[in-house]
PDB file of N, CA, C and O in Angstrom:
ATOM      1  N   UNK A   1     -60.323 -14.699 -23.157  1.00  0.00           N
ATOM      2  CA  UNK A   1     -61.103 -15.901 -23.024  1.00  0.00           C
ATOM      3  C   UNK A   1     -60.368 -17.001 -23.759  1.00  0.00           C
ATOM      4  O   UNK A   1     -59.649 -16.715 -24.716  1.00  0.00           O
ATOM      5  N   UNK A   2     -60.498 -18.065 -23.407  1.00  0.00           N
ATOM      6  CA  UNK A   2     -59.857 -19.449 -23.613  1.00  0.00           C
ATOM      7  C   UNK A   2     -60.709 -20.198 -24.312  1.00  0.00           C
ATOM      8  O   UNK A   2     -61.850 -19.903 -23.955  1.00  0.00           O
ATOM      9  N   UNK A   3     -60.711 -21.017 -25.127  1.00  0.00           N
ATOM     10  CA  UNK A   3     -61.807 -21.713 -25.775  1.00  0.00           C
ATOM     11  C   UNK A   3     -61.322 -22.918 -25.995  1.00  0.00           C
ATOM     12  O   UNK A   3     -60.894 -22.966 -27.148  1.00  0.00           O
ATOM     13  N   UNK A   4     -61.150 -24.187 -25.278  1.00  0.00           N
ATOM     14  CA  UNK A   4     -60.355 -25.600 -25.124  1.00  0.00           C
ATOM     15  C   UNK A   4     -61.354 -26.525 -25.711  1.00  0.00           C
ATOM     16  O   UNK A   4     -62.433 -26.655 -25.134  1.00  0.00           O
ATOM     17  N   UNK A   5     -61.063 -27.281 -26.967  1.00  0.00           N
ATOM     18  CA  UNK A   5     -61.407 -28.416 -27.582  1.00  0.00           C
ATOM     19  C   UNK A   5     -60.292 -29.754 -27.402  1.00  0.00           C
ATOM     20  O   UNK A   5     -59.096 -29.763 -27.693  1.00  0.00           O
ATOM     21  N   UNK A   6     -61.167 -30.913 -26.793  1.00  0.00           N
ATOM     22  CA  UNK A   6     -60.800 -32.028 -26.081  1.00  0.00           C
ATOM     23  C   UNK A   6     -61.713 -33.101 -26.107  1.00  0.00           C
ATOM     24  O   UNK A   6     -62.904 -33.010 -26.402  1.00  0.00           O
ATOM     25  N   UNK A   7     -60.986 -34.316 -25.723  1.00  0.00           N
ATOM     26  CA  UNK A   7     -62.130 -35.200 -25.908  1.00  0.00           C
ATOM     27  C   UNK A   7     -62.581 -36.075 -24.120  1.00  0.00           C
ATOM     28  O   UNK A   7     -62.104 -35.683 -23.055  1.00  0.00           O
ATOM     29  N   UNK A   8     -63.273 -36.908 -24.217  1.00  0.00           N
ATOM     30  CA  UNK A   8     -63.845 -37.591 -23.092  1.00  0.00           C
ATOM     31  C   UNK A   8     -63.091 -39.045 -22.786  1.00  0.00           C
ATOM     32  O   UNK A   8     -63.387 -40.025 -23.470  1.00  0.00           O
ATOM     33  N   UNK A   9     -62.324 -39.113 -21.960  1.00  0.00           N
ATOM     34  CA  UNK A   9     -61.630 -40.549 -22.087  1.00  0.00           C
ATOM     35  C   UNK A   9     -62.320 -41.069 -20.850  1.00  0.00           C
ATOM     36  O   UNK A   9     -62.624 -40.407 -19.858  1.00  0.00           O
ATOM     37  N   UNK A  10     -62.554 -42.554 -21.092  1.00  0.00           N
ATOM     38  CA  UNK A  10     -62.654 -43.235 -20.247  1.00  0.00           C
ATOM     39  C   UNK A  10     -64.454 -42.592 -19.604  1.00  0.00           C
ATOM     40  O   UNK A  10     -65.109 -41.683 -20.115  1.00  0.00           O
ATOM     41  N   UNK A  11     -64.894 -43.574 -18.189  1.00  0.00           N
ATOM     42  CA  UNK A  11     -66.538 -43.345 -18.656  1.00  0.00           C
ATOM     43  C   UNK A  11     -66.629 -41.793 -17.816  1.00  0.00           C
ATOM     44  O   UNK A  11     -65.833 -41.498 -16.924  1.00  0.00           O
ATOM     45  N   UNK A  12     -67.482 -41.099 -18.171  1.00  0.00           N
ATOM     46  CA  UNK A  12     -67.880 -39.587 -17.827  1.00  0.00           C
ATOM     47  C   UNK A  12     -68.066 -39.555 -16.966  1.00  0.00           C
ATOM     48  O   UNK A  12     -68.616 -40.497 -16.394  1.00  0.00           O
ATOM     49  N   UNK A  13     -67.596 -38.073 -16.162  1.00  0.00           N
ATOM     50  CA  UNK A  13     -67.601 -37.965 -15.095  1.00  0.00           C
ATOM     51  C   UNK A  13     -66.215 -38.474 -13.882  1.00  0.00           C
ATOM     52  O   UNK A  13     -65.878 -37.841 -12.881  1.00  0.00           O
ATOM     53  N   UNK A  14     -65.535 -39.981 -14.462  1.00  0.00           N
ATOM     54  CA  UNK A  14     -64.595 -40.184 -13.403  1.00  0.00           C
ATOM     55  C   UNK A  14     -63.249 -39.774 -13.659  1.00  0.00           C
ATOM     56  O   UNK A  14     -62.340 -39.867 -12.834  1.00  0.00           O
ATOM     57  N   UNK A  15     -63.116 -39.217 -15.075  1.00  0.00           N
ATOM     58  CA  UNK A  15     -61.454 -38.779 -15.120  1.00  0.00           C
ATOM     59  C   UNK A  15     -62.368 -37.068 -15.958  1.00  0.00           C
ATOM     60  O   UNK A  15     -63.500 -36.877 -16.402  1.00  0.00           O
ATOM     61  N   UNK A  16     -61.349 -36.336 -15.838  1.00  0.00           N
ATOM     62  CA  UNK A  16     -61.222 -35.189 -16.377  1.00  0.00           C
ATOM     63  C   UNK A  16     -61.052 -35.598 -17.762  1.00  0.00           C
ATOM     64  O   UNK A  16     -60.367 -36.567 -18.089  1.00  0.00           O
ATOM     65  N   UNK A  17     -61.874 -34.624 -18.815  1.00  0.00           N
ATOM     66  CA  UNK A  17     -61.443 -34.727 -20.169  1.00  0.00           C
ATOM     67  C   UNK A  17     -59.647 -34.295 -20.561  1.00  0.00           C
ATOM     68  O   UNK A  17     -58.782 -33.847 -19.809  1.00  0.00           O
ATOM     69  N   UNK A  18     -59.599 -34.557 -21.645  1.00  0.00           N
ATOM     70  CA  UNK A  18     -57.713 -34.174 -22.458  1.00  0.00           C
ATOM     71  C   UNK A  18     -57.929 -33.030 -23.535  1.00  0.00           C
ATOM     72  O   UNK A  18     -58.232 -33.188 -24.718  1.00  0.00           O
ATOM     73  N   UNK A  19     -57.728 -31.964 -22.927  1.00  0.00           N
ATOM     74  CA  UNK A  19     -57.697 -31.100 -23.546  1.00  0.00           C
ATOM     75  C   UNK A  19     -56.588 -31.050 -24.773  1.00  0.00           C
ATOM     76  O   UNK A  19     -55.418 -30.720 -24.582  1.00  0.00           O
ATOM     77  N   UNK A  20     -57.125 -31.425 -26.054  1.00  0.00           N
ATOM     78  CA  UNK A  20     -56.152 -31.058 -27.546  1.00  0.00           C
ATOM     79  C   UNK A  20     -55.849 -29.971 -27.663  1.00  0.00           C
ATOM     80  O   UNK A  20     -54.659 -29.710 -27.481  1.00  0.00           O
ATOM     81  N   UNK A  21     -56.709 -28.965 -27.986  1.00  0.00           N
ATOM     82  CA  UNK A  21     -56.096 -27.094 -28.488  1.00  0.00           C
ATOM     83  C   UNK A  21     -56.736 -26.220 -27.610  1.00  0.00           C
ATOM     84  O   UNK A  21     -57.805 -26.498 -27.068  1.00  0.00           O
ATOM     85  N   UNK A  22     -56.118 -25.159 -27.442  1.00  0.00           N
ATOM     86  CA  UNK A  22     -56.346 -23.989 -26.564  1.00  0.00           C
ATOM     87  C   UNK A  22     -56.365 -23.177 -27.488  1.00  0.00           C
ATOM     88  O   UNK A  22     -55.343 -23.170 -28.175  1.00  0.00           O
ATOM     89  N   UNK A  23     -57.259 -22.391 -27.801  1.00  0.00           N
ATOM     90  CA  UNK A  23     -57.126 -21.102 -28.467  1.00  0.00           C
ATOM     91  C   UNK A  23     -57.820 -19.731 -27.382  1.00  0.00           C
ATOM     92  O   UNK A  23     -58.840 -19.790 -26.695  1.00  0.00           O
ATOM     93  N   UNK A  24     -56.996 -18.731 -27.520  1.00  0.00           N
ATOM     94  CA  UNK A  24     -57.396 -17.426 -27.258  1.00  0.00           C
ATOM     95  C   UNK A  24     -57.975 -16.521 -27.658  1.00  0.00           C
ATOM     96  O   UNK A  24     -57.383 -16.091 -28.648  1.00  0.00           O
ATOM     97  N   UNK A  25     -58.892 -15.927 -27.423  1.00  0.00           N
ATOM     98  CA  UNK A  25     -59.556 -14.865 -27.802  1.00  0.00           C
ATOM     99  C   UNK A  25     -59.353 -13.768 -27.471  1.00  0.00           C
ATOM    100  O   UNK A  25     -59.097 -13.633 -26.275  1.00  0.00           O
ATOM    101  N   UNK A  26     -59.369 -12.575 -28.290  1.00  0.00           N
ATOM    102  CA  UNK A  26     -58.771 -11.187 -27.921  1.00  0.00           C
ATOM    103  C   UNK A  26     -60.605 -10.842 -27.605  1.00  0.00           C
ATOM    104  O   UNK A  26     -61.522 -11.419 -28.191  1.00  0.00           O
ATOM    105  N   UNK A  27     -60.782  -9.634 -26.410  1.00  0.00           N
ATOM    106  CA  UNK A  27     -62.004  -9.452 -25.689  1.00  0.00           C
ATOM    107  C   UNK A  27     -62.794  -9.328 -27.201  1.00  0.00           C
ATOM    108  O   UNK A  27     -63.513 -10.327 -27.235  1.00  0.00           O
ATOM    109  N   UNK A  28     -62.947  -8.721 -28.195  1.00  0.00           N
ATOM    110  CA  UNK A  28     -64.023  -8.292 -28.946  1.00  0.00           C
ATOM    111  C   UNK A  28     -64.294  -9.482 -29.464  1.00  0.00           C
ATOM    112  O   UNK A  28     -65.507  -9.692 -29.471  1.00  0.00           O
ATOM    113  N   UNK A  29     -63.452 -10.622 -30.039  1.00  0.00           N
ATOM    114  CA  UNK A  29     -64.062 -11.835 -30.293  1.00  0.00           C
ATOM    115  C   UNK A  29     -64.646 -12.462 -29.272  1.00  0.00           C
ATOM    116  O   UNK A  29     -65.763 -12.935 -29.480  1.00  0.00           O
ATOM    117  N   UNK A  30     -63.976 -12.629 -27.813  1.00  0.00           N
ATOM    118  CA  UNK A  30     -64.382 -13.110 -26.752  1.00  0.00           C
ATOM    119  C   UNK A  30     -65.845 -13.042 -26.503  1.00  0.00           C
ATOM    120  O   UNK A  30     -66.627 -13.931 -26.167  1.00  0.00           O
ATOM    121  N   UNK A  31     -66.094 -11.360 -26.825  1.00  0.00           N
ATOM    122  CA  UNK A  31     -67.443 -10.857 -26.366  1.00  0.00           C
ATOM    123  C   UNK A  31     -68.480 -11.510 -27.943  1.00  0.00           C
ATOM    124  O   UNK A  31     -69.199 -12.465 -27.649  1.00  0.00           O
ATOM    125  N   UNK A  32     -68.513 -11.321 -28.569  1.00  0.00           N
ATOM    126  CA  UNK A  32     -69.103 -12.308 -29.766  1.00  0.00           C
ATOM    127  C   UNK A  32     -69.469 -13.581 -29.768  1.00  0.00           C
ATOM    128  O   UNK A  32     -70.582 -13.954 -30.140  1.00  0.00           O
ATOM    129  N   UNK A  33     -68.326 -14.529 -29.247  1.00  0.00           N
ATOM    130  CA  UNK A  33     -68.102 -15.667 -28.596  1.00  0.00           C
ATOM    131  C   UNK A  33     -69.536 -16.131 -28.140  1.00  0.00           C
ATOM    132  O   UNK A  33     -70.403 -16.896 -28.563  1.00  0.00           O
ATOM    133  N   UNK A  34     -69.292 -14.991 -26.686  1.00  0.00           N
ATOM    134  CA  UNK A  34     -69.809 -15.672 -25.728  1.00  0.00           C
ATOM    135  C   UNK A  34     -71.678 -15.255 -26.200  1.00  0.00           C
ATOM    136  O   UNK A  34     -72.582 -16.039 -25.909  1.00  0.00           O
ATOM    137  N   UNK A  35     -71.944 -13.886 -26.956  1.00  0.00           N
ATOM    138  CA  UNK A  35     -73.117 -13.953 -27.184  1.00  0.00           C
ATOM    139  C   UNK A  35     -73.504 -14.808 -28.044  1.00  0.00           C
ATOM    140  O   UNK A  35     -74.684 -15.158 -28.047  1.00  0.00           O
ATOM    141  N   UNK A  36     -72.798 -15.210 -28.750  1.00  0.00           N
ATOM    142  CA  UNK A  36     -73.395 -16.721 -29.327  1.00  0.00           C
ATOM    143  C   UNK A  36     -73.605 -17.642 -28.637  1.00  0.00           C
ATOM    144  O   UNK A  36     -74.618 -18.309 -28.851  1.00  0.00           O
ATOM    145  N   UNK A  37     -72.823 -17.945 -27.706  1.00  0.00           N
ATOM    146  CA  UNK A  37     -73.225 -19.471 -26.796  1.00  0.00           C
ATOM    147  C   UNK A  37     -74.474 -19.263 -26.087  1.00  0.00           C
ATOM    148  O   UNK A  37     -75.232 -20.123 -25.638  1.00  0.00           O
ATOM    149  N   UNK A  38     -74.575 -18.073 -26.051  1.00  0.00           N
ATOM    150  CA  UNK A  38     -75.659 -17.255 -24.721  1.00  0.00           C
ATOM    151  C   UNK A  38     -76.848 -17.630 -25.546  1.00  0.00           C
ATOM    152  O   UNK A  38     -77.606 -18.487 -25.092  1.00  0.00           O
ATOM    153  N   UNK A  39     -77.144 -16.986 -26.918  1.00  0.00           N
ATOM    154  CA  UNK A  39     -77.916 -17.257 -28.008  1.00  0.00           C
ATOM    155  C   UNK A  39     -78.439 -18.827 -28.081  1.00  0.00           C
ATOM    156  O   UNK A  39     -79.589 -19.263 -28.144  1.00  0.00           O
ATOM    157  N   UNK A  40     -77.445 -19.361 -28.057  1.00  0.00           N
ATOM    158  CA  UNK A  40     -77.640 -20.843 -27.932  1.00  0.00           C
ATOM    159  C   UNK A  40     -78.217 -21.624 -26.847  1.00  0.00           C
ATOM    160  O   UNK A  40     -78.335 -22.850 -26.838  1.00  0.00           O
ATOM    161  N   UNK A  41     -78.661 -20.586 -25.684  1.00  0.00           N
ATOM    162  CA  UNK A  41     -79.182 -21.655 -25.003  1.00  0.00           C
ATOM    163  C   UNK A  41     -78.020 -22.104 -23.718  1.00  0.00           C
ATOM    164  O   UNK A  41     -78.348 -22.808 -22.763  1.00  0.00           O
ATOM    165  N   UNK A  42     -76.549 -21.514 -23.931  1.00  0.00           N
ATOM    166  CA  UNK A  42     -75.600 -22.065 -23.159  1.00  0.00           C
ATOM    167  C   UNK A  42     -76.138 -21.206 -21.880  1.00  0.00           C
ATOM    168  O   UNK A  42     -77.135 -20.488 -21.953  1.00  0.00           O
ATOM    169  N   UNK A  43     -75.405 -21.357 -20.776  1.00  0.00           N
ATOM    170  CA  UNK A  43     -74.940 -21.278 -19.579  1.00  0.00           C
ATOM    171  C   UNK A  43     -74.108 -21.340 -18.492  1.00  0.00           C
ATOM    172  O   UNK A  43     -73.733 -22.428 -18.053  1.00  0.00           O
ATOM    173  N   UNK A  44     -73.772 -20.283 -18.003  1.00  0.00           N
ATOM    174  CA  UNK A  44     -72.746 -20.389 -16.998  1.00  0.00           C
ATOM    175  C   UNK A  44     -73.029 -21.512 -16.272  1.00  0.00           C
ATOM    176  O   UNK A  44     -74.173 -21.765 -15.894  1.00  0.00           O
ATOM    177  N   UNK A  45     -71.661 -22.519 -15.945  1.00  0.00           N
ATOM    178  CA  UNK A  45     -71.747 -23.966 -14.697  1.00  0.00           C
ATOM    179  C   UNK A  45     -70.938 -23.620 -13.513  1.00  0.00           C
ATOM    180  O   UNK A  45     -70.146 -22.678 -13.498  1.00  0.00           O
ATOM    181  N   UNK A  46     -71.149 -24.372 -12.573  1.00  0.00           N
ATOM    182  CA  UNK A  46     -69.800 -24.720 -11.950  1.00  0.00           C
ATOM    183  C   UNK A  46     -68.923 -25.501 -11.952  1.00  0.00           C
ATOM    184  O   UNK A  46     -69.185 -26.615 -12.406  1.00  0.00           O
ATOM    185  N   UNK A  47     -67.529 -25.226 -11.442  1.00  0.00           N
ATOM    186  CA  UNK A  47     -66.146 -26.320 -12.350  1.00  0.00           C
ATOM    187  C   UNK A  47     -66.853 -27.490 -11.012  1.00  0.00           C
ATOM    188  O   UNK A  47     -67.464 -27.273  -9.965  1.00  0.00           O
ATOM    189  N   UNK A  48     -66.475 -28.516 -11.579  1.00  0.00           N
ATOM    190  CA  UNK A  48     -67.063 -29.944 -11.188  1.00  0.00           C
ATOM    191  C   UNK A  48     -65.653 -31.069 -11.253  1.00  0.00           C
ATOM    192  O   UNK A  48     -65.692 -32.176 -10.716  1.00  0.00           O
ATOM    193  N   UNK A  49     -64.559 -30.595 -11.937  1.00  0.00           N
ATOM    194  CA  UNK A  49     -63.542 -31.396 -12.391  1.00  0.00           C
ATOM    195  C   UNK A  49     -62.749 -31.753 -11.108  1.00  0.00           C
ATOM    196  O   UNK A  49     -62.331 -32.883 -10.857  1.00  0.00           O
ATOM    197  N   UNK A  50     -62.559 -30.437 -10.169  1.00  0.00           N
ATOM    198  CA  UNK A  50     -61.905 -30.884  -8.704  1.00  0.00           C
ATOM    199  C   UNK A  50     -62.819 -31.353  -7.423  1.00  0.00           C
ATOM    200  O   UNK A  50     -62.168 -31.553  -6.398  1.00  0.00           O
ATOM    201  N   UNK A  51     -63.870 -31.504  -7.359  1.00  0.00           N
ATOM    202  CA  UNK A  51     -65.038 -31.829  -6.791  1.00  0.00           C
ATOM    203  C   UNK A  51     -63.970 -33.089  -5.762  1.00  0.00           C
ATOM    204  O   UNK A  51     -63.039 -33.853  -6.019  1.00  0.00           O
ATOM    205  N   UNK A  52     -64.751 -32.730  -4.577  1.00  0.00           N
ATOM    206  CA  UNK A  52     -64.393 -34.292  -3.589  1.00  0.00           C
ATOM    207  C   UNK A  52     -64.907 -35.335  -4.137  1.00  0.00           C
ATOM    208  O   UNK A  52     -66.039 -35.427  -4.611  1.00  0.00           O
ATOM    209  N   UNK A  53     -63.743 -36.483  -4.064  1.00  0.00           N
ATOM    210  CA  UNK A  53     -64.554 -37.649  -4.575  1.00  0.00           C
ATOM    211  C   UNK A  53     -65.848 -38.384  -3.083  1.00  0.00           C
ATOM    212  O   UNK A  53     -65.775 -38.256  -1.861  1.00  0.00           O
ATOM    213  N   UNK A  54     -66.972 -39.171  -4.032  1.00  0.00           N
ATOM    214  CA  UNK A  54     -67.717 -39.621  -3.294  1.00  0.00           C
ATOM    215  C   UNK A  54     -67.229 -41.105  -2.896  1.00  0.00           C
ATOM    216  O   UNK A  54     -67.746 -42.211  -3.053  1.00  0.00           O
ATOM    217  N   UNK A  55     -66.416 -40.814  -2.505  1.00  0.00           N
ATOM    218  CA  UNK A  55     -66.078 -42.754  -1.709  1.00  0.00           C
ATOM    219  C   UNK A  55     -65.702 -42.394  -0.277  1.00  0.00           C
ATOM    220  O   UNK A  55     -65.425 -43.281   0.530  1.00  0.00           O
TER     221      UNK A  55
END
């Protein structure tokens, strides 16, 4: 698992964020990881970043 911290340029939604650091997770952290986000309320999305544009 991949865990990418980045920021938001420009207004949301029309450019893709800039991903700063990539870090990796070996599966047993991975799996920890993710029951925390799960814990939290997170949720699986769908990627939205290559989406057709609406014009």
């Amino acid at each position: 698992m991949f865990v990418d911290t980045g920021k938001i340029v420009g207004v949301l939604g029309k450019e893709p964020p800039v991903i700063q650091k990539r870090e990796e997770l070996k599966i047993e952290k991975a799996r920890e990881e993710w029951k925390n986000l799960i814990s939290q309320s997170w949720s699986v999305t769908l990627e939205v970043l290559n989406k057709p544009s609406d014009n």
